[in-house]
N, C-alpha and C positions, 0 to 999 in steps of 0.2 A: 319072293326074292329073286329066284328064277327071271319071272317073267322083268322085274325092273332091269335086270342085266344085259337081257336081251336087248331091250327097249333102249338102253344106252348105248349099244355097240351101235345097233341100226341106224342109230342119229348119228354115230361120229362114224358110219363108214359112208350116208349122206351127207356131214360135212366135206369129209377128205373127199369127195368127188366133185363137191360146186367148185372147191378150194382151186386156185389159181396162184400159179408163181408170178409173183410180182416182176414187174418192168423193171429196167434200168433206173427210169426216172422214180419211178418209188419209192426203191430201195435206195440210193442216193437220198432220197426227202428223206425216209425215216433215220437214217446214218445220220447226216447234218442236226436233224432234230435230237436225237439222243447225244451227241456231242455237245447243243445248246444246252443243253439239259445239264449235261454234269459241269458244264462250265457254268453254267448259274447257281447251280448247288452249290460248288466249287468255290465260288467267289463270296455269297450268300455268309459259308461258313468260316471263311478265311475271315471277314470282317466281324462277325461275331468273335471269334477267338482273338483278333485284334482290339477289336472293344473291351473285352473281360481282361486283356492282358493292361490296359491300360488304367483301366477300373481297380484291378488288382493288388497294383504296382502303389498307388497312393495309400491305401488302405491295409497293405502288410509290412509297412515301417522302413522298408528296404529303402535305401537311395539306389537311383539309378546310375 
């Protein structure tokens, strides 16, 4: 158990050494990219929820 222990630290204290701070321009790409992201999620679930509220609406006797 020991020895796995070890064996893990080793590796993440050769990660944290290759590891590099990203540039400007990457951090920016991944920024824009994670924004695409929830604004497609975003949109994705807005229209599902739209859909059902329409689906809904006929189907639970209510007038609109």
């Amino acid at each position: 158990m020991a020895e796995r222990l070890r064996s893990f630290l080793s590796q993440c204290v050769r990660m944290l050494k290759i590891a590099t701070k990203p540039s400007k321009g990457e951090l920016w790409l991944s920024i824009k990219i994670c924004f695409l992201g929830i604004i497609v999620v975003g949109t994705i679930g807005y229209i599902i929820q739209l859909i059902s509220s329409l689906i809904q609406g006929p189907l639970s006797g209510t007038s609109a």
